[in-house]
C-alpha positions in Angstrom: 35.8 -44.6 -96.8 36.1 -40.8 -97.2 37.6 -39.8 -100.4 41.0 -38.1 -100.7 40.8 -34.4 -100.9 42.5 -32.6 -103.6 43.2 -29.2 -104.7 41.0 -27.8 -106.9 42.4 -26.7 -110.4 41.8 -22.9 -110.2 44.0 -23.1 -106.6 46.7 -25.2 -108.3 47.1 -22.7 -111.2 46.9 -19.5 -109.0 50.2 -21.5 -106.5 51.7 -22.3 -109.9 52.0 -19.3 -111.4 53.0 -17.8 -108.5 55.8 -20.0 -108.6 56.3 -19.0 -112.3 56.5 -15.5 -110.8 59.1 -15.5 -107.8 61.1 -17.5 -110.6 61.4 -14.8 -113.2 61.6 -12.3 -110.0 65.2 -14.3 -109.1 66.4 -14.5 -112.5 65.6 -10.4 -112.8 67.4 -10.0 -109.5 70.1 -12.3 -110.6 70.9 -10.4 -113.9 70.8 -7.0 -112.4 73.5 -8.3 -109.6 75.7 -9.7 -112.6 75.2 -6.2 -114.7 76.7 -4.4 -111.4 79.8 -6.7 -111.2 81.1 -7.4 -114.5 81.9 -3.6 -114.5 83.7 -3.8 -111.3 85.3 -7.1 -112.1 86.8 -5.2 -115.4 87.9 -2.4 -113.3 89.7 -4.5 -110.2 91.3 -6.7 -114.0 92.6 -3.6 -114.9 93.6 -1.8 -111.6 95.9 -4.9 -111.4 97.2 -4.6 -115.0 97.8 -1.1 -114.3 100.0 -1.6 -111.0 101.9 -4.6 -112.7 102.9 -1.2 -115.9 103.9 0.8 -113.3 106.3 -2.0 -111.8 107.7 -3.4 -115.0 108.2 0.8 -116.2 109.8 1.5 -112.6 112.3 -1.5 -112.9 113.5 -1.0 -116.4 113.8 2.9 -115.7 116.3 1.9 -112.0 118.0 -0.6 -114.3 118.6 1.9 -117.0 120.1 4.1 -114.3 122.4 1.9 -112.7 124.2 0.7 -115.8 125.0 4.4 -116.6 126.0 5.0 -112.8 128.8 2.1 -113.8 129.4 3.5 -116.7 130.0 7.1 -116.0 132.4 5.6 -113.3 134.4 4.1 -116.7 133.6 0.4 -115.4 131.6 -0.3 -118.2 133.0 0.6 -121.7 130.2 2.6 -124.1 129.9 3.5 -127.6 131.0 7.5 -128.5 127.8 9.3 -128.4 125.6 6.8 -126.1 126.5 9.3 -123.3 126.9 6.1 -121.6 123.4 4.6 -121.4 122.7 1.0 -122.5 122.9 0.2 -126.4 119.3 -1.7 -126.0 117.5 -3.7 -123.3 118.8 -7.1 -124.4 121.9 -5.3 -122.8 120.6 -5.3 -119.6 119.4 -8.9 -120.0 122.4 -10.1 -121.6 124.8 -8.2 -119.2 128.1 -6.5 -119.8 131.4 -7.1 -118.1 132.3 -5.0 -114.9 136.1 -4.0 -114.7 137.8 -3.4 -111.6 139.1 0.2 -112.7 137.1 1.7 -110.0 139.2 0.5 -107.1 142.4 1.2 -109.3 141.6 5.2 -109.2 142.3 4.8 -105.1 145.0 2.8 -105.2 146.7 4.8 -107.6 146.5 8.1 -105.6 148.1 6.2 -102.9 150.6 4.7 -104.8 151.5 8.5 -106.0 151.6 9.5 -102.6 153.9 7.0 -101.6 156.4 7.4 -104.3 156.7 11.2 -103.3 157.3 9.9 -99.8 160.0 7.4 -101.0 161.6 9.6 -103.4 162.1 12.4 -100.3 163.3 9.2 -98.2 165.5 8.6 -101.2 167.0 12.3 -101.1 167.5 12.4 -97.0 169.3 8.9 -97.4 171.8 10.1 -100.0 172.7 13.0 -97.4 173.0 10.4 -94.4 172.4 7.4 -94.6 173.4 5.9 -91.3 171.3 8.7 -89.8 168.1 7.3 -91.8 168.1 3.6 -89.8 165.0 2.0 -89.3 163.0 4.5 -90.6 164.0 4.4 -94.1 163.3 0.5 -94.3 159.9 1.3 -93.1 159.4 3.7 -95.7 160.5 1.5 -98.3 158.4 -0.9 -96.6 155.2 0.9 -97.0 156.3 2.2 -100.8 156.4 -1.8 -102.1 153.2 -2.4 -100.0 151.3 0.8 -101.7 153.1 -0.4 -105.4 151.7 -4.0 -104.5 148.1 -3.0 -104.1 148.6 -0.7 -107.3 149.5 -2.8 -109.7 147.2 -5.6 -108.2 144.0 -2.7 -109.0 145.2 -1.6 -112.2 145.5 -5.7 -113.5 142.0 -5.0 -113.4 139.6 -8.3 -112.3 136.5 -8.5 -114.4 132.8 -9.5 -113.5 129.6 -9.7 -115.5 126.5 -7.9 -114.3 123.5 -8.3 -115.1 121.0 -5.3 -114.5 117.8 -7.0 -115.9 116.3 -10.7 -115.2 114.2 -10.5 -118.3 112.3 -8.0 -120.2 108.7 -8.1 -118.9 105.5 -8.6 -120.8 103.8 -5.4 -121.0 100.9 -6.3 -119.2 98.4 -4.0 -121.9 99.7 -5.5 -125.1 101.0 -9.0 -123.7 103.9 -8.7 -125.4 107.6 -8.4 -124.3 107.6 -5.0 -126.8 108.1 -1.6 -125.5 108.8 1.6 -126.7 111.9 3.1 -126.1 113.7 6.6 -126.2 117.1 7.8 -127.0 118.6 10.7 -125.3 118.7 12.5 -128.7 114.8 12.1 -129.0 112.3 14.1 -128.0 110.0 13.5 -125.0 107.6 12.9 -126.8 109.0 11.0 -129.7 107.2 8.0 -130.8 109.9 6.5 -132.5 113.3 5.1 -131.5 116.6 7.0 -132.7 119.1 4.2 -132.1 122.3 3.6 -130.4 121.3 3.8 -126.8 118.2 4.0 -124.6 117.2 6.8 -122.5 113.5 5.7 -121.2 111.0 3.2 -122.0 107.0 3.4 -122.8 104.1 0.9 -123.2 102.9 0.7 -126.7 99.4 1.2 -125.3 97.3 3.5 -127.3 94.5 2.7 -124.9 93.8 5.2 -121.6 94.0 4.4 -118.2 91.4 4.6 -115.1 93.1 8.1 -114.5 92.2 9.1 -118.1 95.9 9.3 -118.7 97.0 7.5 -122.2 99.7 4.0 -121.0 102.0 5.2 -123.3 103.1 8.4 -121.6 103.5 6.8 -118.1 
């Protein structure tokens, strides 16, 4: 019988090792293609954190504004010197009570109208009253309706608002902490003067992609 062939030893160590090669080939290919993306897996992380700043910044900012929008229309009262922004973000959270005053300011200057309208009515009747008829009753018809609507505005219905769902987490110190403003501070100021807030900052010392520091966005 013929006898099995087999590979000689010098062969087996030459397919070995080049074996041994393509594997530390892989591994070097393998750890260059991780060195590229960890970078740009940091970058897209903080591209994301970035945009989710700029939304939690942009909602507390329109939040801010609409509460003084109500409150320079006097349906929210404020404290003397607040020039009628909020007293703190909890505030906004917590919401404040919404009176009907607004609608009262219309009905009132019809109400006013209507009076002088009646009290001319009144006059003319005194001078002849059978000549008045119908249309006095009307008049005094419309004068009660107007008076209805006015006293119903000025009773003044109340509603809570709420401007803010939560405070956010700022998304670069992962806490629901931010810096805030008051409209006596400076632009710049890094430190909170009380009794109402004007703006809002991350606490952020680090820099962003743009080379811009979080906190002055």
């Amino acid at each position: 019988m013929p006898r099995p062939t087999s590979i000689p030893r010098a062969r087996r160590s030459r397919i070995a090792g080049l074996t041994l090669i393509e594997l530390i080939l892989t591994c070097g290919i393998l750890l260059i293609l991780s060195a590229a993306a960890i970078p740009m897996f940091r970058i897209t992380i903080q591209r994301r954190k970035e945009s989710e700043l700029r939304y939690d910044l942009r909602e507390m900012r329109n939040s801010i504004d609409r509460y003084k929008d109500d409150a320079d229309k006097n349906l929210i009262r404020t404290e003397v010197g607040s020039q009628n922004y909020p007293p703190d973000l909890e505030t906004l959270v917590e919401g404040v009570n919404i009176s009907g005053g607004g609608a009262g300011a219309g009905a009132g200057g019809v109400s006013a109208s209507a009076l002088a309208g009646a009290s001319n009515t009144s006059q003319f009747g005194s001078a002849g009253t059978q000549q008045l008829g119908a249309g006095a009753a009307g008049g005094a018809s419309q004068f009660g309706s107007a008076l209805g609507s006015a006293s119903q505005a000025m009773s003044g219905s109340t509603s809570k608002v709420r401007y803010l769902r939560k405070i956010p987490v700022d998304p670069m110190t992962g806490k629901p902490d931010w810096g805030m403003r008051a409209v006596q501070d400076e632009p710049d100021s890094d430190s909170w003067g009380g009794h109402n807030v004007f703006d809002v900052y991350s606490k952020s010392t680090a820099t962003g992609i743009d080379g811009t520091k979080y906190s002055d966005w």
